[in-house]
C-alpha positions in Angstrom: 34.5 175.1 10.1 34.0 177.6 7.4 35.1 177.6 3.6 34.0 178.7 0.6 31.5 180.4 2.4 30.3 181.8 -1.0 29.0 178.1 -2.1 27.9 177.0 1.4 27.0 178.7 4.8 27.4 176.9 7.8 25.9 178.2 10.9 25.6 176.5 14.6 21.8 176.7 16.6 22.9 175.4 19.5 23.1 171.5 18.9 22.3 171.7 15.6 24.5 172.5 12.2 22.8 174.2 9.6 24.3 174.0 6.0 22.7 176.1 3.6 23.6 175.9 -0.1 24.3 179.5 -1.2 23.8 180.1 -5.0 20.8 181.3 -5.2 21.2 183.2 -8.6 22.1 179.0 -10.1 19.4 177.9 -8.2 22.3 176.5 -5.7 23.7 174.1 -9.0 27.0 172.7 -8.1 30.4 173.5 -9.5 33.5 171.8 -8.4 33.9 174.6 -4.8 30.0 173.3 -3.9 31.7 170.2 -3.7 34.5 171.2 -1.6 33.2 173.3 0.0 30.3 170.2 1.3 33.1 167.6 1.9 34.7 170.0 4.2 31.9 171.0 6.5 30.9 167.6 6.4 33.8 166.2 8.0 34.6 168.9 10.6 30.5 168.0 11.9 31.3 164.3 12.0 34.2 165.4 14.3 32.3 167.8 16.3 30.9 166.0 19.6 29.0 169.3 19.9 27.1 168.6 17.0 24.0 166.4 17.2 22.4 166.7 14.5 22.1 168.3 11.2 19.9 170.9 8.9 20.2 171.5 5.1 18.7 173.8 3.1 19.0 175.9 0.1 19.1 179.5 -0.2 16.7 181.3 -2.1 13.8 179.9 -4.3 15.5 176.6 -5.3 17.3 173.5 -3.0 19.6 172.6 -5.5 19.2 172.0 -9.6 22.1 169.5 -10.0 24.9 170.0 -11.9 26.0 174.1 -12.9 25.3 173.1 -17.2 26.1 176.8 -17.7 29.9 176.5 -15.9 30.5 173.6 -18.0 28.9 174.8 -21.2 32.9 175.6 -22.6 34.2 172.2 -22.3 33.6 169.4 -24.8 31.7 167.4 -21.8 31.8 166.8 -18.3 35.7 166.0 -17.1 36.3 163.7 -13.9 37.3 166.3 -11.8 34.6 168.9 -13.0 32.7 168.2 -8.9 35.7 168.4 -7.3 37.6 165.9 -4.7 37.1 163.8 -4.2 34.9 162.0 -6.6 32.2 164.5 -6.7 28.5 163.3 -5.9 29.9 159.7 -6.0 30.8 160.5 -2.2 28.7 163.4 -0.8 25.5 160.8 -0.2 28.0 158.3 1.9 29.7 161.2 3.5 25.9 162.2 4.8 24.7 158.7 5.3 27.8 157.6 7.3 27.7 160.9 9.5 27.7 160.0 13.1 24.7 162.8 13.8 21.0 162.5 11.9 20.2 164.9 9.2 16.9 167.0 8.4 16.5 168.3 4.8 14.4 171.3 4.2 13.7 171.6 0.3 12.8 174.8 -0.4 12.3 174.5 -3.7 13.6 172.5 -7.0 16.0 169.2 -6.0 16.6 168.5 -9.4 19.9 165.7 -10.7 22.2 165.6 -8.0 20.3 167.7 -6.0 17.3 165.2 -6.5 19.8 162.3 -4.8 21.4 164.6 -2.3 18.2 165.6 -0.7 17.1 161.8 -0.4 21.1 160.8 1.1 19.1 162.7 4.8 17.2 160.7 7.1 14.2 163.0 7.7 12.8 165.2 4.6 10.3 168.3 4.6 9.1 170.4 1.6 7.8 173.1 1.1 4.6 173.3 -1.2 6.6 174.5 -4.1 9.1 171.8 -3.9 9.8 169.5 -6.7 11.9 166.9 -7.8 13.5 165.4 -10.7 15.9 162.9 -12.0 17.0 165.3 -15.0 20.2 164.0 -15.7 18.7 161.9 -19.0 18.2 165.3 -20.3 22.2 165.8 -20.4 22.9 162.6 -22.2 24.0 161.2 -18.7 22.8 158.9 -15.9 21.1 159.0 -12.3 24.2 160.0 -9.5 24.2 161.0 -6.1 22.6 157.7 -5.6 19.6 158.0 -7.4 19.6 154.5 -8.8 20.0 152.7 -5.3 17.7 154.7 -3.5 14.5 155.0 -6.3 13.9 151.8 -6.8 13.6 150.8 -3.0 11.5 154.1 -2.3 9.2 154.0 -5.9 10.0 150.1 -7.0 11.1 149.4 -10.1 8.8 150.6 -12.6 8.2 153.9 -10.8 11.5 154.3 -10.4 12.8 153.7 -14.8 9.8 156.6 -15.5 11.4 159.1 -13.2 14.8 158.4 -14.4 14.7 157.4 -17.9 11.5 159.8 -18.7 12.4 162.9 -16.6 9.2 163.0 -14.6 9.0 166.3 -12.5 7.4 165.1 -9.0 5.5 167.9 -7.4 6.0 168.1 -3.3 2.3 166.1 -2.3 3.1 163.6 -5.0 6.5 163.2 -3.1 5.0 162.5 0.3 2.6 160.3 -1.2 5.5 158.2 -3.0 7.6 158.3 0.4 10.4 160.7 -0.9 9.6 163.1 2.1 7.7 162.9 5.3 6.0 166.5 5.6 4.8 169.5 3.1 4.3 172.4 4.7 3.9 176.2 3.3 7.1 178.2 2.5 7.1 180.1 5.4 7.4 177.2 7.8 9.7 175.3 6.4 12.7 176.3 8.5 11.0 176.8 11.5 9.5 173.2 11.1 13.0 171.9 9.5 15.1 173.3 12.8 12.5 172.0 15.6 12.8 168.4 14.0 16.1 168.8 14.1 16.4 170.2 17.6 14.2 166.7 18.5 17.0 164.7 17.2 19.8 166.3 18.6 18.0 165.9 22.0 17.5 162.1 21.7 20.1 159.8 23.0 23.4 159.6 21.2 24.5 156.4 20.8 20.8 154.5 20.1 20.3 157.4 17.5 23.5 155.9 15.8 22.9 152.6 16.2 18.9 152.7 15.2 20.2 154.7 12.0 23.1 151.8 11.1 20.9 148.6 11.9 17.9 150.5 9.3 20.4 151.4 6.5 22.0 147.6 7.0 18.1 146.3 7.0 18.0 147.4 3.6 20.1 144.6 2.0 19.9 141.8 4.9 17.7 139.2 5.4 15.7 139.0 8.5 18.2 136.7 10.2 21.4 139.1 9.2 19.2 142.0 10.8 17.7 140.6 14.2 21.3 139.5 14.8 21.9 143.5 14.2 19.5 144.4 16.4 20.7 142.0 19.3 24.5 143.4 18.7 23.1 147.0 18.9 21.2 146.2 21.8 24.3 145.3 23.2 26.2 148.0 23.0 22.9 150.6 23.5 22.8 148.6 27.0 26.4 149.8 27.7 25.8 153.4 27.6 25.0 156.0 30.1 21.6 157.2 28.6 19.9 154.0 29.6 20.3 154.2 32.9 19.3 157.7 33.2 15.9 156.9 30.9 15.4 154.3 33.2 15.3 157.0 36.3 14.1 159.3 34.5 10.7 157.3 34.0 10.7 156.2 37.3 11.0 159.6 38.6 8.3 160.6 36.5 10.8 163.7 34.5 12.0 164.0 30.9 15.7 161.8 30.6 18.9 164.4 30.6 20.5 162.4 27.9 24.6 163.0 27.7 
């Protein structure tokens, strides 16, 4: 499960994958092997059944701030191929969202472009309190990616949403938990610490309702009520098959925590 271990690190803590952006003199910026290197580790965890759940983070003093302008400062203009296959940060935020295990985010510092939309693609977010984020990519004569435009205007609404995109507003860390973008701010030093214990929760929960409670709330987003009770009811269905229910169901009658599979 390792390559390009120069762009990203990927270490195991127990139940738990932790990929670490590592370019810390770019503030982590992506070139073309980021890209790779992500799509790579990504797919080995979604085939790892010993990995329940996942941690990224950044090395150094910034998550991620977008695209490497300084790698591609010798062309004319940003190629099709210049993030790599496949098609850049058109798939990393599916590859994360569609991952079989929940991921953590621990922004440790700037999420700026693709960096910005990357961070959100996680289910659970925590910065630290000199985290910030912006959609910068306006600044580069080019548009939101990484799925900035789907995700901004459900999180901000639609007039919050055109002023961080179109206006390039920098959103400070308290702002950001204020607005939604992330659950917790915590000081620098307990970001990880905090970042790898919530992880550690969600590894420990039960596998299949974890996947099923994350599918049914990322197909709420675009059903109506009646396309996502019948959701519900077909999860429910298949929750009810598994395992981990009958053992909750002991374990609460015997009074001890569950020992999920």
């Amino acid at each position: 499960m390792s390559t390009q271990p120069e762009h990203v690190l990927l270490e195991r803590r127990g139940a738990v994958a932790v990929l670490t952006l590592n370019r810390p003199e770019r503030l982590n910026a992506f070139a073309a092997p980021t890209n790779r290197a992500l799509v790579a580790h990504l797919d080995a965890i979604r085939r790892d059944d010993g990995v329940r759940a996942l941690l990224l983070t950044g090395a150094g003093r910034g998550f991620c701030a977008g695209a490497d302008l300084k790698a591609l400062a010798g062309a004319d203009g940003p190629r099709d191929d210049d993030w790599g296959s496949p098609r850049g940060m058109i798939d990393l935020p599916l590859l994360l969202r569609e991952l079989p295990q929940p991921s953590v985010c621990a922004i440790n510092g700037v999420a700026a472009g693709a960096g910005f939309g990357l961070a959100l693609a996680t289910d659970l977010r925590i910065a630290s309190t000199g985290a910030s984020f912006v959609a910068a990519q306006i600044r580069t004569a080019q548009i939101p990616d990484a799925g900035l435009t789907w995700v901004l205007p459900r999180l901000l609404g639609a007039e919050r949403a055109a002023r961080v995109c179109l206006l390039a507003e920098a959103i400070g860390a308290d702002e950001a938990r204020a607005l939604g973008l992330v659950g917790e701010v915590v000081p620098p030093e307990d970001l990880l610490p905090r970042a790898l214990a919530l992880a550690e929760r969600l590894a420990a929960l039960p596998r299949t309702a974890v996947r099923l409670t994350r599918a049914a709330l990322a197909h709420g987003l675009t059903a109506d009520l009646a396309g996502a009770l019948q959701r519900e009811y077909d999860g429910l269905i298949e929750a009810n098959r598994d395992p981990d229910v009958a053992e909750a169901v002991r374990a609460f009658a015997e009074k001890r925590p569950p020992r999920f599979r």
